[in-house]
N, C-alpha and C positions, 0 to 999 in steps of 0.2 A: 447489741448482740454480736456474734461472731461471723464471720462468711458461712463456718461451718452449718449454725444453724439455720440462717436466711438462705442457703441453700437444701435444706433438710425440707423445710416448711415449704419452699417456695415449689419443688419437690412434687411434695404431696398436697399439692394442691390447698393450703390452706391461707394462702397470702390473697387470694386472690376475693375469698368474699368481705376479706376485711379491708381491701384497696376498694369493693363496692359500694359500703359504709362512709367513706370516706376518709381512711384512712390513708397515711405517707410511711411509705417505708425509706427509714431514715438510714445514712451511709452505717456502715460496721463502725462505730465510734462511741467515744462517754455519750455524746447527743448531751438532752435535758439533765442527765445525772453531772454534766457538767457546767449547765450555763450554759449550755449553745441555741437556746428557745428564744429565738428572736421574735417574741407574741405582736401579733396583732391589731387583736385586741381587747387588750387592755395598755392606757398608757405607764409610766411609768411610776410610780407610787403611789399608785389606784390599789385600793384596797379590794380584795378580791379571794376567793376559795378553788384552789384545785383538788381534786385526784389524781393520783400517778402510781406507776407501780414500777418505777424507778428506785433504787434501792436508797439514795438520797435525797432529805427532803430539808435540810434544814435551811433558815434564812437567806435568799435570794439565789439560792444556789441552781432554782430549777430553771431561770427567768431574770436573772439578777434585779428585781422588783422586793426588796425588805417588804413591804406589803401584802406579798402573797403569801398566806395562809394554803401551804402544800402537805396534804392527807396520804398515805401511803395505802392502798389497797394492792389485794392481789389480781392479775393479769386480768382471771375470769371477773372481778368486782367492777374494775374498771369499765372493763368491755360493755356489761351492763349498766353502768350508768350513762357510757358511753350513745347504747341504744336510746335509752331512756329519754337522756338531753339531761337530765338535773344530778344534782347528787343528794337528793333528800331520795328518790328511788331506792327504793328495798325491795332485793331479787327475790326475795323469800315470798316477798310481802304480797307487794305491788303485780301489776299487769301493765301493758303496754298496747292500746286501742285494746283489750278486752283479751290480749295473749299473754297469756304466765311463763315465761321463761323456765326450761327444766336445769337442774344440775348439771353440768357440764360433765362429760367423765372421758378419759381415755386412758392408753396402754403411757404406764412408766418410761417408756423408751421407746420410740420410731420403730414400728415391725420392719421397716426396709434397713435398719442401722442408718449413720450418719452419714449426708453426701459431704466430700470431704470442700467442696467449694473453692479450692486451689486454684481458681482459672488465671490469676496473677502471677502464679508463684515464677520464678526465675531464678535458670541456677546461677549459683555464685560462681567469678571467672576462676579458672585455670590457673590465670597468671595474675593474683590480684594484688602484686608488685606494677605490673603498668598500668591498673586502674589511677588516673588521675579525676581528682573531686575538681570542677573549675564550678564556683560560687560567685557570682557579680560583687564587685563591692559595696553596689548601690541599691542589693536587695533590701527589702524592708523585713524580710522576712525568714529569709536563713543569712548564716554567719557563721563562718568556721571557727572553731573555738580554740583558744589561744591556750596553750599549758599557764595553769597557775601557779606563781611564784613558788619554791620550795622554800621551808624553814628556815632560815640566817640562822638558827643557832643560838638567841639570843633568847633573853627574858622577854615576854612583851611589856612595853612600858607608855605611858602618857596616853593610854588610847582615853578618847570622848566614848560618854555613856548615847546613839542615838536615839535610843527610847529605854524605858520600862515600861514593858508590857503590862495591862492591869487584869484578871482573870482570865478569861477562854482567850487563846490565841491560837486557829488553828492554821493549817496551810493554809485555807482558803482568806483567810487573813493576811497572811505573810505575803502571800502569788495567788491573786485569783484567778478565777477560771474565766468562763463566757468569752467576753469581746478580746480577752487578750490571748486565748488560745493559736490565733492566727501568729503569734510573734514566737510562738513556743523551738521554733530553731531557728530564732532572732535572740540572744543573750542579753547583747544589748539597750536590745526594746523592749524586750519582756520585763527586763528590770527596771524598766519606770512603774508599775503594778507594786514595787516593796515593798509590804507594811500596808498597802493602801489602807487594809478594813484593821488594822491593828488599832487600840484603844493604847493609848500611851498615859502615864500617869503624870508628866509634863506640857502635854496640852490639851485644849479643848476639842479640838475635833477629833476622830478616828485618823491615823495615817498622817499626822501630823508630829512635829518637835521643836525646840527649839535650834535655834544655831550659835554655840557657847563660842565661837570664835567673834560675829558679827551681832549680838543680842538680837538676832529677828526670830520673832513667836509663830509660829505654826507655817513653819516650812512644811511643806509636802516632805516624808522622812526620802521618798527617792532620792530626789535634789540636796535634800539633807547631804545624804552620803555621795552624792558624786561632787557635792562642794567640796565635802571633808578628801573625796579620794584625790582629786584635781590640785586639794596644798599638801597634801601627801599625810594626812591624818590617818590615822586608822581607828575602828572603833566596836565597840562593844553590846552585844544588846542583851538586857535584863526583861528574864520572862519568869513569870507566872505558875502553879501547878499542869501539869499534864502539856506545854508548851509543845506546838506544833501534832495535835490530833488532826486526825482526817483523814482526808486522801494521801497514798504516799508520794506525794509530790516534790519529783528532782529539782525542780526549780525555789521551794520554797529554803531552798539550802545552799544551791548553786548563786542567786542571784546575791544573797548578803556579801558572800566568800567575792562576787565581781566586783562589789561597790567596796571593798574595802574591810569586810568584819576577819575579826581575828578570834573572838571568843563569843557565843555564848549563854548564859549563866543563869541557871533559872533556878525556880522550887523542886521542878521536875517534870522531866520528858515524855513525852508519848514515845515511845520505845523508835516508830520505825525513822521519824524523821530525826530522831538522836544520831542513828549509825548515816543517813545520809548528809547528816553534816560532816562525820567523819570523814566519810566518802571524798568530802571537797576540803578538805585540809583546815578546816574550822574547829575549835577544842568548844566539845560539847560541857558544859562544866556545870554541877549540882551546886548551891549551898548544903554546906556540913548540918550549920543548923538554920533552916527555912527562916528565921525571922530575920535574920543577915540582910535579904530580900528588903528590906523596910531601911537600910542603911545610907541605901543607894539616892544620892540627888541627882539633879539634869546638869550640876557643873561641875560633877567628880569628875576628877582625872584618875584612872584605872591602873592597876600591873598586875600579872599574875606573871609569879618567880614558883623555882623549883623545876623549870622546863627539860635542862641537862641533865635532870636526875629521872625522867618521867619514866615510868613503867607500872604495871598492871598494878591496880589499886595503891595506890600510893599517892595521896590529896596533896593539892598545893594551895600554897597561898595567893590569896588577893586583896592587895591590897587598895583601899581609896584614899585618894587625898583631895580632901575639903575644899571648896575656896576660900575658906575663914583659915585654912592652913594647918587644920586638925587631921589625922592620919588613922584611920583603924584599917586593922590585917583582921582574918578570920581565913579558915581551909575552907575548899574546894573540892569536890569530887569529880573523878570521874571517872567511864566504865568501859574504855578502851583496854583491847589488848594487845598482845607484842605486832600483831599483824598491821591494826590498827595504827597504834602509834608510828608503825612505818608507812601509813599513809601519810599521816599528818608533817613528819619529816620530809620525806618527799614531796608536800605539798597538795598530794589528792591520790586517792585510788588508782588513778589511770595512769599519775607519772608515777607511780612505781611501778605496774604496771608495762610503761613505756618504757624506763629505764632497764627494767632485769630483761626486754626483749632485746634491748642494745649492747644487753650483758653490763649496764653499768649498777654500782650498788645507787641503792634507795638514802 
């Protein structure tokens, strides 16, 4: 929750019989809705049932344990199973030593209105021209972040496919959360997480590929792409329907754009992590027609041309060339506009951004 409200509550005096229960009140952050549930006990692919009234519950996301079977109840349900100790308890139903629980009720809104909890707040300086950031080099865990390359101009050519993605791929696929939260204004180190939980159509494990330079099968795709960035490869990732659902996670966009991606190319986006690939200078790109999708091998060498010509709605092509030396083209979509694509020119949101502050164009 927010400061706002763990100050409202804490307030009115209601923190306090649930800290007697045994409850923890956890900092203002995602908490469990992100993977931050470092359990106790149970160990780690121990089969198991929770309740939560966390607004996300899917696959390891509450616990990073694939195992846990997590139930979504509302505040009041939880609470009483919570008393209970079980979750076969039914408030309705059931009693607890011989006492029935009543319906919970209160006012819509705090009769005192909202404490605003600001006890952090700080104003911004004066002069924040002589604000200087000094960041250790040897932090593990922040890292100032280096402006990404702007556009050359050119057609993209020879990129490697690092995966195709095979159905769901969401953020939490792409950049997970939990243990790696701590790297999250680390760039660098957050991007060893890329793809971890992705399902590639090229190898066997999840977050795996091959490497078409060196024939070795089920590189970790991180390594993958910092092999390929390191001999100066660049490369492409083919995804699935609804590609990138979830949480709207900057990193699951920022981190491809670090290791090297240039485009990519799916059946179709989940709208919000679409525009933050744009955001990072990456060309989000549709198949015209989804079965295209099905084209794609692990040793295609990639282009997509028409780049000099780019402007709202107006499809390009991509082509693949085989390693048996066969060649198909098909168009491209995609759903940038004038603004946009002067991201993608400039290389990212922010050096355009950075530039029109410096007065120079985009």
């Amino acid at each position: 929750g927010s400061a706002q409200v763990r100050a409202t509550v804490e307030r009115d005096g209601l923190l306090d019989p649930l800290r007697q229960i045994g409850g923890v009140v956890l900092a203002n952050a995602c908490g469990p809705c992100i993977g931050q549930w470092q359990r106790q006990d149970f160990t780690a692919q121990e089969k198991n049932s929770i309740i939560t009234s966390f607004n996300r519950n899917f696959r390891s996301r509450a616990d990073g344990n694939p195992a846990t079977l997590a139930f979504i109840g509302s505040p009041e349900t939880v609470t009483a199973m919570v008393l209970a100790g079980k979750l076969t308890f039914d408030p309705a139903r059931d009693d607890i030593d011989g006492i029935r629980l009543r319906p919970p009720s209160a006012d819509a809104l705090p009769p005192k209105g909202f404490d605003a909890g600001l006890v952090s707040y700080e104003e911004p300086s004066s002069e924040p021209d002589k604000i200087q950031v000094s960041v250790s080099p040897e932090s593990e865990r922040l890292q100032l972040l280096e402006p990404f390359p702007a556009w050359d101009g050119k057609e993209l050519k020879d990129l490697v496919v690092l995966l195709k993605a095979v159905g769901k791929c969401t953020t939490d696929h792409i950049s997970p959360a939990g243990p790696w939260l701590k790297f999250r204004g680390h760039l660098d180190n957050i991007s060893d997480n890329m793809f971890s939980g992705a399902a590639n159509a090229f190898a066997e494990k999840a977050g795996c590929g091959v490497n078409v330079v060196s024939g070795e099968r089920e590189v970790g795709l991180s390594s993958l792409a910092r092999a390929y960035k390191e001999q100066g490869i660049s490369w492409v990732a083919v995804g699935d329907e609804n590609y990138g659902e979830g949480s709207s996670r900057e990193h699951a966009a920022m981190e491809p754009r670090y290791l090297g991606a240039k485009a990519v190319v799916v059946r179709g986006f989940a709208r919000i992590h679409e525009t933050n690939l744009k955001k990072q200078g990456i060309l989000p790109l549709t198949f015209a027609d989804p079965a295209d999708y099905e084209k794609i091998r692990f040793d295609d060498r990639v282009a997509v041309s028409g780049l000099a010509d780019l402007a709202p709605g107006s499809p390009l092509t991509m082509t693949i060339n085989h390693s048996d030396g066969s060649l198909e083209s098909f168009p491209v979509k995609h759903t940038m506009s004038p603004q946009q694509i002067e991201w993608f020119k400039a290389g990212s949101a922010l050096n355009m951004i950075a530039n029109q502050a410096e007065g120079k164009e985009a």
